[in-house]
N, C-alpha and C positions, 0 to 999 in steps of 0.2 A: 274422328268424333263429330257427332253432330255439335249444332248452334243450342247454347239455353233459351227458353225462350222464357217469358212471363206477362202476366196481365189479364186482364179480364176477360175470359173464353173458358167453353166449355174443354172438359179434359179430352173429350176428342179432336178439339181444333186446335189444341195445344202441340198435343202431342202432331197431329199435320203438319205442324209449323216448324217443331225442331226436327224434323224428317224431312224438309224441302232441299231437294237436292240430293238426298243419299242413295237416292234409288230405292227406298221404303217407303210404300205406301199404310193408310188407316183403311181400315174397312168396318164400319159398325153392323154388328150384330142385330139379330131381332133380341138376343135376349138381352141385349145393352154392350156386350164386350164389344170390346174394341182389338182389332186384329190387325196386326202390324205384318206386311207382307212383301216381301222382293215384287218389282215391277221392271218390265222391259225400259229401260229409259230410252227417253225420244231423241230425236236425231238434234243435233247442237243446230240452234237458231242462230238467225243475225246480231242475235245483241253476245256474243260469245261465250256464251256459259260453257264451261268443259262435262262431259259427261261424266256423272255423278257415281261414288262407287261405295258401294255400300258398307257403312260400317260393320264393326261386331259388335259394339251393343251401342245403346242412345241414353242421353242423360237428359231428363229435365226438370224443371222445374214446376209443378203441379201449380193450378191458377187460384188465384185467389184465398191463397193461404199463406200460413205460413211464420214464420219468426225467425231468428239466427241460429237456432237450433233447427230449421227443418232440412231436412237431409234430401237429397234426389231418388225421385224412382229411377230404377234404373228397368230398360226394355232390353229385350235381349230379341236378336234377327226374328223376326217369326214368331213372335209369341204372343198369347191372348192377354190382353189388360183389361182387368175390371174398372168395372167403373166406380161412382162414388158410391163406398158401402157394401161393395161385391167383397166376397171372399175371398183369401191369394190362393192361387191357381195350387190343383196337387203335383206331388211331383213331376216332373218333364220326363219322357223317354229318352232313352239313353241316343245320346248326339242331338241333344237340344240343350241349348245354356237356359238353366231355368229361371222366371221372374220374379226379380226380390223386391218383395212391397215393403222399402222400406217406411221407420214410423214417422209420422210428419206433425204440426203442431198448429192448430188454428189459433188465428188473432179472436182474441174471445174468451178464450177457450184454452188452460194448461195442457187439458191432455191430447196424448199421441195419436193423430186420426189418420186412415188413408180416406176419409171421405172429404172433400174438398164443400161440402157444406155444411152447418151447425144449428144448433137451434138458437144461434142470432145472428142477423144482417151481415156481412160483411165486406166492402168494395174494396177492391184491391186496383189500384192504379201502376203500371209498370214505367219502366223509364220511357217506355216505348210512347206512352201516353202522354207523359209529361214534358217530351221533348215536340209532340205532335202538337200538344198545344199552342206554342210558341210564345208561352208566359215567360217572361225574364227571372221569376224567381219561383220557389216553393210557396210560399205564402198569395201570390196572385194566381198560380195553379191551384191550389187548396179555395183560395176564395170562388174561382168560376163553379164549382162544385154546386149540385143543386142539394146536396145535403147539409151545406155552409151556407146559413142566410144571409148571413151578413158577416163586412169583415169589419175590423179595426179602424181600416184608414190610413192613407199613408200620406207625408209629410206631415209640417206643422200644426195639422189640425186634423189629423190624425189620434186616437187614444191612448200608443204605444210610443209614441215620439223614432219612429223607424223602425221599430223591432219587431221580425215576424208573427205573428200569429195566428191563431184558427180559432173563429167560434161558430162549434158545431150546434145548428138549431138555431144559429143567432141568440145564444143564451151566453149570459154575462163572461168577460173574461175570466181567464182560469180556470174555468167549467169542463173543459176539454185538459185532458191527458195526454201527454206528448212523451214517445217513447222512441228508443233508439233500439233496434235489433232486440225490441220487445222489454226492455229494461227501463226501470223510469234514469230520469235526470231531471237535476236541480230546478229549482225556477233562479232564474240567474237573478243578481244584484242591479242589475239597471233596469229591473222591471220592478224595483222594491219588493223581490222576492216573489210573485205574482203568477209570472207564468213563464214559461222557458223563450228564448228566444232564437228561429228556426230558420234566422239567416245566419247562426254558427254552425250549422251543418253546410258544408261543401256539397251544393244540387250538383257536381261531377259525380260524385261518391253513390248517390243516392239511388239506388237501384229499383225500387220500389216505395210506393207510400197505401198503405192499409190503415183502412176508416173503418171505426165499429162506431155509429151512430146512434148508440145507446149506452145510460150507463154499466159500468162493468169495475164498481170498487173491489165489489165481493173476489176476482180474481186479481187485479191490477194495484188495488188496494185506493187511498185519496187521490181528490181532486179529477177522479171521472167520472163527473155527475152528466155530462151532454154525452161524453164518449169517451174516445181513445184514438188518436192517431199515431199509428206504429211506421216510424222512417226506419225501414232496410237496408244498408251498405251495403255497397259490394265487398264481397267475401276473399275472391282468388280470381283472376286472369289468367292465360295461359300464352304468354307472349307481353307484348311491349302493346298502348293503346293510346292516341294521343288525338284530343277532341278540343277545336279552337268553332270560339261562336263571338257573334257580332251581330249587336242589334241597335235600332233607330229609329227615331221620331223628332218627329220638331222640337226642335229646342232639347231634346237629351239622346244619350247615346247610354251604350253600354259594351262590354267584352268580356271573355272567361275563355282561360286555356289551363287543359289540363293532360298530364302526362302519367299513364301508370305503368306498371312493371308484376308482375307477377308467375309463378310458376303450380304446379303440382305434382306430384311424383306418390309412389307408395308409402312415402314415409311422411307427407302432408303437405299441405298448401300455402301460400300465403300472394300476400297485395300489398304494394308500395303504391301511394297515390296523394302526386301534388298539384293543386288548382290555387290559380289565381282567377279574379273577376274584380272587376270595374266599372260604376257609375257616373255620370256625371248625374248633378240636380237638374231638375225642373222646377222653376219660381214663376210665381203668380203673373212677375213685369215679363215674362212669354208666353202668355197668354193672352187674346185679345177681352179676353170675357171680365179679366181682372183689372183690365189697364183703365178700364173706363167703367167706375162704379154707379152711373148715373142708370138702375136696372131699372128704370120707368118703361123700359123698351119691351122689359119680360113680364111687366105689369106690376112690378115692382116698383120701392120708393125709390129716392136719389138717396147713394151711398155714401158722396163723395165728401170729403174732409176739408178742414183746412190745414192738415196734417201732410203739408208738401214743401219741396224746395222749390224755389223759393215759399216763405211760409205766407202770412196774414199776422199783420201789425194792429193792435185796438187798443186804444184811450184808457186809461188806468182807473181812469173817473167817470167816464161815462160820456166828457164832454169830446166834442170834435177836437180832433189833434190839431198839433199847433201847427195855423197855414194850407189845413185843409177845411174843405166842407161836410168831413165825414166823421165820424169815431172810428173805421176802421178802413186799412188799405191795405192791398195785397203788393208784396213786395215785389218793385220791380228786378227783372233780371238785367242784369249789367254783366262786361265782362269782369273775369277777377280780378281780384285788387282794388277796383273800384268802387271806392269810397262814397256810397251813398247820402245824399242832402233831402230835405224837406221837398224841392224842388221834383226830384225826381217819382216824390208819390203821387204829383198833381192828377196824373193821367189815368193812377188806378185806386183813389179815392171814391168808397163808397162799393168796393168791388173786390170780396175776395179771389185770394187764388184755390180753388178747387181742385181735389183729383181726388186718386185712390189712394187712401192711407194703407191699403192691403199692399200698392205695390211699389209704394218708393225705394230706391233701390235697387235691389233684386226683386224685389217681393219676398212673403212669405213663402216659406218651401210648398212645394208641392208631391214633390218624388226629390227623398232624400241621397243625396250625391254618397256611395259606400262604394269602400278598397279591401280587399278580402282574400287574405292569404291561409291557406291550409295546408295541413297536409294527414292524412290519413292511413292506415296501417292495419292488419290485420293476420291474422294466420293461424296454422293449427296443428302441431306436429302428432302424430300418429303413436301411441306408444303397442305396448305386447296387448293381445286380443281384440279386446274391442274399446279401450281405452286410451284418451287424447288429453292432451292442454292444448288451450286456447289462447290469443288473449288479442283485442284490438285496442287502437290508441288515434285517437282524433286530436288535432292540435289546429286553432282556428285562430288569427290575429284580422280584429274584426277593423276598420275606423267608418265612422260617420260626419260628414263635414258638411255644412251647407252657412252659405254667407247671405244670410235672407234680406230684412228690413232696413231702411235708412236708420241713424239715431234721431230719436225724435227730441223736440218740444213743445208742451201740451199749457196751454194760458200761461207759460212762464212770467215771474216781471222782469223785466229791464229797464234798472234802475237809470236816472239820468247821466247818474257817474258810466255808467259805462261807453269806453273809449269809441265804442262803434255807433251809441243812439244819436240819430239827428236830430230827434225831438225836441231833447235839453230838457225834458219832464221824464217822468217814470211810465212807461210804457205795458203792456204785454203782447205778448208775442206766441202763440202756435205757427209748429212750420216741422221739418226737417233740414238736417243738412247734407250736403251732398254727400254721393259715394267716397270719394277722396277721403272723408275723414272716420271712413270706416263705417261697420255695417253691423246688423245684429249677426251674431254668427252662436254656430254650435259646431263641438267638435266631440267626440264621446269614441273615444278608445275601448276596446275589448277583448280580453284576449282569457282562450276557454279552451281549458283540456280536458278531456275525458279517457280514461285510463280502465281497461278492463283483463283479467287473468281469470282461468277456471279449468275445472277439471269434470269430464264426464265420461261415464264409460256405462258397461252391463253391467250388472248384480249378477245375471245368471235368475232363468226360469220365466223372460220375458220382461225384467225389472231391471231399470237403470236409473243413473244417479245425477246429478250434476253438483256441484261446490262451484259459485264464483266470488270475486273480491273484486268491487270497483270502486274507482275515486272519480269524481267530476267537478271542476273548481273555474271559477270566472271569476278579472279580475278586471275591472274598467272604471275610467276617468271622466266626466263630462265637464268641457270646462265650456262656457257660455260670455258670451261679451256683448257689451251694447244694450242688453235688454231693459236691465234696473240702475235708475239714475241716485247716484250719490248727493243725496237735496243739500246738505253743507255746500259743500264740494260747485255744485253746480249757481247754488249761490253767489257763492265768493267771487267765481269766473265771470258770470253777469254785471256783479258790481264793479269791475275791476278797471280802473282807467288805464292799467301798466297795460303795454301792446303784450307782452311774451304771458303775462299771468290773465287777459280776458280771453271771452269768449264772445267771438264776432256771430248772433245766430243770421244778421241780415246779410252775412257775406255767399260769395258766389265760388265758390273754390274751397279753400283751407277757410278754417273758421275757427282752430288754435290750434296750439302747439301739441305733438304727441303727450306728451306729459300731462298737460291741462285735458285733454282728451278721456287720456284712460284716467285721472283722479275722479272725473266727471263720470264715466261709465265701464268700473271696477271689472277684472274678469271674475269670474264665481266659478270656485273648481269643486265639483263635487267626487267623491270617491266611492266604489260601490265593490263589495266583492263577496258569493255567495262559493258555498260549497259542501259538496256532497259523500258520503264516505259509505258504503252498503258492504254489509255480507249475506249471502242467499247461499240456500239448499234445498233442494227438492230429490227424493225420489218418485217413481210412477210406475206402473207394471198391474198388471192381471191380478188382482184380489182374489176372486172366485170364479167357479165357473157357475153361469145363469145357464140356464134350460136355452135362452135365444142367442147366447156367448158372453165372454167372459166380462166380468165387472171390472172394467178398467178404474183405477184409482190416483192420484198424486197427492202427498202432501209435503209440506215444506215451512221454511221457516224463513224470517228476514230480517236483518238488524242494521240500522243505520243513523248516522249522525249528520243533523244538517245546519249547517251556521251561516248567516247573515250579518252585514254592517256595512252601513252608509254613512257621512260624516261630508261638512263642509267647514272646513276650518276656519272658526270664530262663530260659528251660527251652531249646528247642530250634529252630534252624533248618537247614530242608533245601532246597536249590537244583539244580537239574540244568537242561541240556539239551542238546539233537543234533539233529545234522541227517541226511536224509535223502533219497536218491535214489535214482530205481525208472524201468527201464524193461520195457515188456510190449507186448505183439504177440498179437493173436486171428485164428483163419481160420475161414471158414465154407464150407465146401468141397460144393455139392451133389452126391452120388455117383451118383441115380438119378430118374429125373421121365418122369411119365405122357405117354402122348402118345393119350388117345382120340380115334375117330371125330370126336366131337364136342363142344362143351363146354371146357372148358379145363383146362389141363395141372396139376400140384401136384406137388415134389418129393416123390419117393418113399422118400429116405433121405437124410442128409444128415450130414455131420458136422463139430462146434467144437470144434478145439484154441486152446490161450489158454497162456501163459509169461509171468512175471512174475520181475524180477529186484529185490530190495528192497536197498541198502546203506546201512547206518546205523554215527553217526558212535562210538558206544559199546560197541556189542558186535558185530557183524560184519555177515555179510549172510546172505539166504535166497532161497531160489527156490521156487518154487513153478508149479505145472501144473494143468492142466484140458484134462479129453475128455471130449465129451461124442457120442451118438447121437441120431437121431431117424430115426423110420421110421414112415411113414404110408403103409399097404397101399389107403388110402380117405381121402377128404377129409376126413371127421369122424371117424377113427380115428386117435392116436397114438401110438406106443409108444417109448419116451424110457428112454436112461442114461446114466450122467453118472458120472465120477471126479475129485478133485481134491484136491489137497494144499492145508495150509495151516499159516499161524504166528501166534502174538500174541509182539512182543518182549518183554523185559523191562520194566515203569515205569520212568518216571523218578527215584521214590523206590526202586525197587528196585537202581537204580544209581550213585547216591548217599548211601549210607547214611552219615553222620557216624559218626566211630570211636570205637568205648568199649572199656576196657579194664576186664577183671575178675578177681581169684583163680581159679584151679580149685578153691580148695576150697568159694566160694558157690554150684558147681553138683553137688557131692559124686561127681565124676568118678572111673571106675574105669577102669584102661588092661587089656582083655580080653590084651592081646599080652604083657603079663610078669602076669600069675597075677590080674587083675582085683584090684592092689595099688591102692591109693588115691592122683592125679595131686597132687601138691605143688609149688608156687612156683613154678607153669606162671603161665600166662594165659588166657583167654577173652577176643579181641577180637571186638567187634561191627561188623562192616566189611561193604565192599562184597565180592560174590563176583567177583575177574577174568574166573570162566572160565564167568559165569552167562552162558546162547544163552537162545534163547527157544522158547515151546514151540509144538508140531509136531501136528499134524492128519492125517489125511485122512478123507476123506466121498468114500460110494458110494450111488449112489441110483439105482432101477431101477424105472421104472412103466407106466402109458399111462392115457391119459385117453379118452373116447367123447363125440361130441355128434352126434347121431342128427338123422337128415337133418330138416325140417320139422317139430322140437320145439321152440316157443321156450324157452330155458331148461333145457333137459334136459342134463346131464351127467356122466355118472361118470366118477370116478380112482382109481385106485391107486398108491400111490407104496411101496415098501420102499425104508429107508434104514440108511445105518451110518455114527459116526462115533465114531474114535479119539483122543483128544488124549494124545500123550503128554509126555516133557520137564515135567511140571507143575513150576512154582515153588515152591518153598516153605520157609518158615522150619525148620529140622531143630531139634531140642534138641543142645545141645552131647554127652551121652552117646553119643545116635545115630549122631553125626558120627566119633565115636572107636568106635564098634560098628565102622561102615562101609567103616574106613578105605581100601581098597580103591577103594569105588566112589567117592569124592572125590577125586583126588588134589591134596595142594599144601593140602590143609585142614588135615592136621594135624605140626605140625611136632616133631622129637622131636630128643632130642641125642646127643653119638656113642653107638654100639652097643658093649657088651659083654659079654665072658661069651658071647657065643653070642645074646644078647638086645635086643631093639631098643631105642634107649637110649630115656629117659625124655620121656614131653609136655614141651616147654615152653613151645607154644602151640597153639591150636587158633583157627582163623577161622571165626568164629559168623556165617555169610552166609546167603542166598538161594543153595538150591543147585537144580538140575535132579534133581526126581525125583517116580515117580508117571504114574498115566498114567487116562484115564477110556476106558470102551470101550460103549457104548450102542450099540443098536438095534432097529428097527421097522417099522410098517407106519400108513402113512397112509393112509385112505379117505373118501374124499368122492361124495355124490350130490345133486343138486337136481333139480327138476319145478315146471315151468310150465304152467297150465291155466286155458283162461277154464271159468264154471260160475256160475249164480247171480247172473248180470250182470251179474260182475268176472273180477279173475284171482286166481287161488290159487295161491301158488309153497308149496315142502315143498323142506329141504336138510337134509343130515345133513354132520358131518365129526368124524370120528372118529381119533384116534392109538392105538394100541398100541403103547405097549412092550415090548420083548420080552428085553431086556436092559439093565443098567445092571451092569457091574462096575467099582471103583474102586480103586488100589493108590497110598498115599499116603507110607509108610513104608518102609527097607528091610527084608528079614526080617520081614516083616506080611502074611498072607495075603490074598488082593483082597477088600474088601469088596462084599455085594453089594447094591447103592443101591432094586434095583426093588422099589415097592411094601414101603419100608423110612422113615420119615421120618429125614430127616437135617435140619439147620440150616442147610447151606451149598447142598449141589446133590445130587437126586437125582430121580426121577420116580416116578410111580403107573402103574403098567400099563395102567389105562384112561383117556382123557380125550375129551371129546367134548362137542360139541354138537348139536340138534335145534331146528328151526324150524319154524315154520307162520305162512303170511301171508294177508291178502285185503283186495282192495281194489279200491275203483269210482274214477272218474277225478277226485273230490273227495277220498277220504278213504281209509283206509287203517287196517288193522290188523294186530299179529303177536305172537304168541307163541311164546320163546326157550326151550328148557330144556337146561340146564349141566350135565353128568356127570364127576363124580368118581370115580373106580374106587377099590374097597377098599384100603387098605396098614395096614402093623402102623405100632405108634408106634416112637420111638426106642431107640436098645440091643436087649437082650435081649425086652422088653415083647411078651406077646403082645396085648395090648389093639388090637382092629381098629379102626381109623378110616375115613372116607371111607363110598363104596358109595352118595354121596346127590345129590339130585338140586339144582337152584337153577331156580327159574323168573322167568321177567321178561317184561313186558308192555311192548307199545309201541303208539302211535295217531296219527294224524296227519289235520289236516284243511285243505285248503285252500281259505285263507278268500275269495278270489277268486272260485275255480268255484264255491263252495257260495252263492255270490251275499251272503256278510257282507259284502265288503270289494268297495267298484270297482273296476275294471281303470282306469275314469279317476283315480284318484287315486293307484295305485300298479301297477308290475309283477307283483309277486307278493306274497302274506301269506302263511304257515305258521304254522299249531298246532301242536305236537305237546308230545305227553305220556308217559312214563315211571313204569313202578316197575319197579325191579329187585330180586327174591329176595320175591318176594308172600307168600309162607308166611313170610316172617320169619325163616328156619331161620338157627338160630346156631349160631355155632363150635363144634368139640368139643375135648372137656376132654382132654388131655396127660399124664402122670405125674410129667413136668419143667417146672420153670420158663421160661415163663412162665405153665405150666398150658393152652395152646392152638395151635396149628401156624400162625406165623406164613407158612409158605411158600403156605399154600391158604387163609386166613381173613381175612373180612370183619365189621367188627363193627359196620357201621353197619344190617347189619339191613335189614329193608323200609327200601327210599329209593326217593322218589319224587321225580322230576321234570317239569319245563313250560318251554316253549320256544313262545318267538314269533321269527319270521323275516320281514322285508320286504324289498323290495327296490323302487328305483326309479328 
């Protein structure tokens, strides 16, 4: 049997690809086919490849398509293959195996296509690609993307506090859809129900990842208002497969090794597949950019604190302390135990102690430390006709740890009782204390199953069915220490003359007792656990027949429950959940198809309408559409548009909010409607909003793509795109909410009217309101070229996004902000983003170089200080140890080498004007990292 192959190539470099070696060659047609042919193979080279024998038929994987229902074409020795859109071949003469097209399934898109293009975008990324990059993770592959503008951020200052994610278009988190083998999953519990998190998928498992860069509710249903990104597992293996990686940079490391087991036979397939991997962190105090916060260097102010150990001692009164000339002195350092005197501050009177309060300690995280156990499953048994069960099973045991900042304190006093002040008056004191007496730390458990069973088979007459039943459930811990000071507690310790019951802050070493320690800075264990419960059915099959062919159809049904709750005991818990049911119906109607002399036929225009009805059990229902075009004047010519609406509901913490109740005068509220008088013996409750819907989309996307006749690999695209989100969610301030009163209604409640005058607040509901709207758009382009030359092939690919707009209105009465080429915190994009490649490779080994483009943008606020404009390069190599004759073919099917650096220049972050002093939406701080990878197989 030949190799599967997949990734972005056209279907005739595909198919090349999983023929290298069989002794079958491609040969394209003038009228487009693609002709699979026996070839003399060449005499065996020095690097020891065995002469190649040609199978009886070849299996692959079609590019850039696809779901966990799509099936393989199968080629049979010699036979003619259409291309995207061609008709299946008529019967074969007898002593020919003839070729079965079978039906396959675009990301996009429900129904059954053999054309590998649609009428919307779609980038399909293979393992191939995402191991070539040499990213450590899914979420830093997904971020280099030029159709991700921006990501999250990782470590401490970070949006997701560690947890994967992808925002496509740089448009607000949870905007993007996140799918597993084309199926949703929950948004887990430690994202407050938000958005899913894509370091629980096992990147061993991960066989591919498909980007649809627009939205797509109308088939997919909520929450893909920016897009969809569908993560593909691997399905079946055929032997044992065992893949160990090892990567590194200054100051952090990483590793994953994973082993799978799999077979197929006529009666079905299946995959056993277990991966481990490991992080260590990276913190701010290994870095030099952090250790020394004086950024006057980068035209910046001075950062630096007196938030250090040793800390900075100051007069309680104002006057000079007792025996010095100063009001304040920085503490000197002694060694431990030593008992500080008056005497000893002569020298640093008048002179704090300065540093980085970012990096006492460890510093704050930078690249969060994670330990990652899974294990994965899959399979399919075969039953009578054309009828199977299915069912996959992920099982991931996630942790997150990182030991960041010193315990600080911030103008404490220190009374004269206390056992350690030399003063003999009442002091204060900012400072930290050393490592020794512990650190700020986070630790966040996870552990997430995903459980899937179904059945599909034929109807009979072109029409097949699928039934599936899945459960997906997350259940994790975050427990945090050090952060938030116990003010009793940390009192008491200061006043304390007892040695075992104070707190020494001027000490040099231990500064008190465990006990005195954690009473002072409590751990805080939060709990979070989200989960998902779905039933789905769909049939699809030939409707009618059209005059240009048949009206392909699907419609289907979905029903599922989703529940959330989070809880910190003694503080707060929150519980929610709903159910939901959604029916939608897609058609693919061809309007017009070729009919030449000779050769075969290819629709000529075609067109997909799709309608989706979503009802949920909390806040109502939505609908949602999609039309799309496609027109191909020529078989390698397409020109493709597409429209479609879309929604993400409300959270479920947005719809259960536990209710608080407050004064209006803690929010120093003015009622604008009687003379912006001051609101009194009102309230401010914190509640759920009744009449909160969820927010609204639509995406327009207009392009065509070219793959020129008998070029392997050659293809350009253009895509322009638009998308709207409006309805955004968002917390208002309670003034806002009485500015507004108008476009609330039911928010703010007042009592009888008189005088002429509306009578006075006497509440106001502090909710999640509907307001705000994001308006982005652009233009995607992409090119590749395939070329033998130098007794390899040379492939060259560009893909490039511009933005061309980002306007944002998040306030009422606040004119649009404009996001492009503006850094923001939350979401906003750079005008340019892109990438460029260059590869070469002989049939042992291979090589390629990646370069990453940033387009210029100012920094945040008013700042004109430019950022970006830079380039990132990354290396990749590969050698197989097989052909190159290291490794036998009798001892094993295949070995891989391959090797990584990512960002070779080392190029680091740039400096900020705000805290955190660097852009965590585009920065990487591990710097050159290089990795190494061996793969076997047997």
């Amino acid at each position: 049997m030949s190799r599967a192959v997949s990734g972005r190539m056209s279907a005739a470099e595909a198919i090349s690809r999983a023929l290298g070696g069989s002794g079958l060659a491609v040969d394209v047609m003038k009228d487009g086919a693609i002709v699979v042919k026996p070839v003399t193979p060449a005499a065996p080279t020095g690097g020891g490849a065995p002469a190649p024998v040609a199978p009886r038929s070849v299996s692959i994987s079609a590019a850039s398509i696809g779901d966990a229902d799509r099936m393989p074409v199968q080629l049979a020795q010699g036979q003619a293959v259409p291309m995207a859109g061609r008709e299946q071949p008529a019967p074969a003469t007898e002593g020919t195996q003839q070729a079965e097209l079978q039906k396959i399934e675009v990301t996009g898109s429900r129904l059954r296509r053999i054309a590998a293009e649609g009428p919307v975008p779609v980038n399909t990324y293979g393992r191939e690609d995402i191991e070539k990059s040499g990213q450590p993770t899914l979420e830093r592959f997904l971020s280099s993307l030029s159709e991700v503008s921006m990501a999250a951020g990782e470590g401490s200052f970070g949006a997701t506090a560690g947890q994967g994610t992808v925002q496509l278009r740089g448009l607000p988190l949870g905007s993007t859809l996140t799918l597993i083998n084309g199926r949703r999953v929950q948004a887990v519990g430690s994202s407050s129900g938000n958005y899913f998190n894509l370091n629980l998928i096992p990147l061993s498992a991960v066989e591919r990842v498909e980007v649809l860069p627009v939205g797509s509710s109308a088939v997919y249903g909520g929450d893909a208002l920016a897009g969809v990104v569908n993560v593909i597992l691997k399905k079946s293996i055929d032997g044992m497969a065992l893949d160990a990686r090892l990567g590194s940079a200054k100051g952090i490391g990483d590793g994953s090794v994973s082993l799978a087991g799999g077979g197929s036979s006529e009666s079905g397939s299946f995959l056993l597949l277990g991966s481990y991997s490991k992080r260590s962190p990276l913190t701010m105090a290994e870095r030099a950019f952090f250790r020394d916060a004086d950024y006057r260097r980068y035209g910046g102010t001075d950062q630096r604190t007196r938030t250090c150990a040793p800390g900075t001692v100051s007069s309680a009164s104002g006057a000079n302390l007792p025996g010095l000339g100063s009001s304040f002195a920085g503490i000197p350092s002694v060694p431990a135990g030593q008992t500080l005197t008056v005497a000893d501050f002569t020298a640093t009177a008048g002179v704090a102690n300065l540093c980085s309060g970012q990096a006492t300690g460890n510093g704050y995280t930078l690249v969060h430390g994670l330990e990652t156990l899974a294990l994965h499953a899959s399979g399919e048994r075969y039953l009578s006709g054309a009828w199977s069960v299915f069912g996959e099973l992920t099982r991931t045991e996630d942790r997150l740890r990182s030991d960041e900042a010193a315990l600080t304190l911030n103008n404490v006093l220190v009374p004269a009782s206390n056992r350690y002040n030399p003063f003999g008056v009442d002091v204060r004191l900012t400072g930290a204390l050393g490592s020794e007496n512990g650190l700020q730390t986070i630790d966040r458990r996870t552990s997430f199953t995903r459980a899937l069973l179904g059945v599909r088979g034929d109807l009979g007459a072109g029409w097949d069915f699928e039934a599936t039943g899945s459960s997906s459930r997350d259940s994790g811990t975050s427990r945090t220490s050090g952060v938030t000071a116990n003010a009793a507690a940390r009192t008491a310790a200061l006043a304390s003359a007892n040695a075992e019951a104070a707190l020494n802050p001027f000490a040099a070493g231990r500064a008190a007792s465990d006990e005195v320690l954690r009473a002072i800075w409590p751990e805080s264990l939060r709990t979070s656990h989200g989960k998902r419960d779905q039933l789905s059915g769909f049939v699809r099959g030939p409707l009618l027949a059209l005059p240009a062919g048949p009206l392909e159809a699907i419609a289907g049904v979905e029903t599922g429950r989703d529940s959330y709750d989070s809880s910190i005991p003694g503080s707060f818990a929150i519980a929610g959940e709903r159910t939901q049911r959604a029916v939608y119906a897609e058609l693919r109607a061809p309007l017009l198809r070729s009919s030449p002399p000779a050769g075969r036929g290819w629709d000529l225009a075609a067109l997909t309408l799709a309608a989706r009805r979503d009802s949920y059990s909390d806040f109502g229902s939505a609908a949602t559409y999609q039309a799309g075009l496609e027109v191909r004047p020529a078989p390698t010519l397409l020109l493709r548009a597409s429209a479609a609406t879309s929604f993400k509901p409300p959270t479920l913490l947005q719809t259960n909010v536990p209710d608080q109740s407050f004064p209006t005068e803690a929010f120093g509220l003015v009622d604008p409607a009687r003379g912006n008088e001051p609101v009194v013996g009102g309230e401010v409750v914190r509640s759920t909003n009744p009449a909160l819907g969820p927010e609204r989309g639509k995406a327009y996307a207009l392009g065509a793509v070219w793959e020129p006749d008998g070029m392997l690999g050659t293809r350009f695209g253009l895509t322009g795109w638009k998308v709207r989100i409006n309805d955004l969610i968002g917390l208002a301030f309670p003034q806002v909410l009485v500015n507004n009163e108008g476009l609330f209604p039911g928010v703010v409640t007042r009592g009888p009217a008189s005088g002429g005058s509306p009578g006075p607040i006497t509440r106001v509901l502090w909710g999640e309101v509907n307001y705000g709207a994001v308006d982005t758009s652009g233009v995607d382009l992409e090119a590749s070229h395939a070329w033998k030359a130098m007794g390899g092939t040379w492939t060259a690919a560009a893909a490039v996004t511009r933005a061309r707009k980002y306007q944002v209105v998040l306030s009422p009465s606040v004119p649009a902000e404009d996001r492009l080429g503006r850094r923001f915190y939350d979401f906003w994009s750079p005008a340019w983003k892109g990438r460029l490649s260059l590869g070469y490779g002989q049939e042992s080994w291979s090589l390629g170089l990646t370069s990453r483009f940033v387009g210029a943008y100012k920094d945040s606020g008013t700042s004109n200080r430019g950022l970006g404009n830079t380039w990132t390069h990354d290396l990749s190599a590969s050698l197989d140890l097989v052909k190159f004759g290291l490794v036998s073919r009798a001892m094993v099917k295949g070995a891989t080498l391959s090797a990584g650096i990512v960002n070779v220049t080392d190029r680091q972050p740039e400096f900020v004007e705000t805290s955190p002093f660097y852009d965590p939406t585009q920065a990487d701080w591990r710097g050159r990292y290089a990795s190494v990878r061996v793969s076997v197989t047997w």
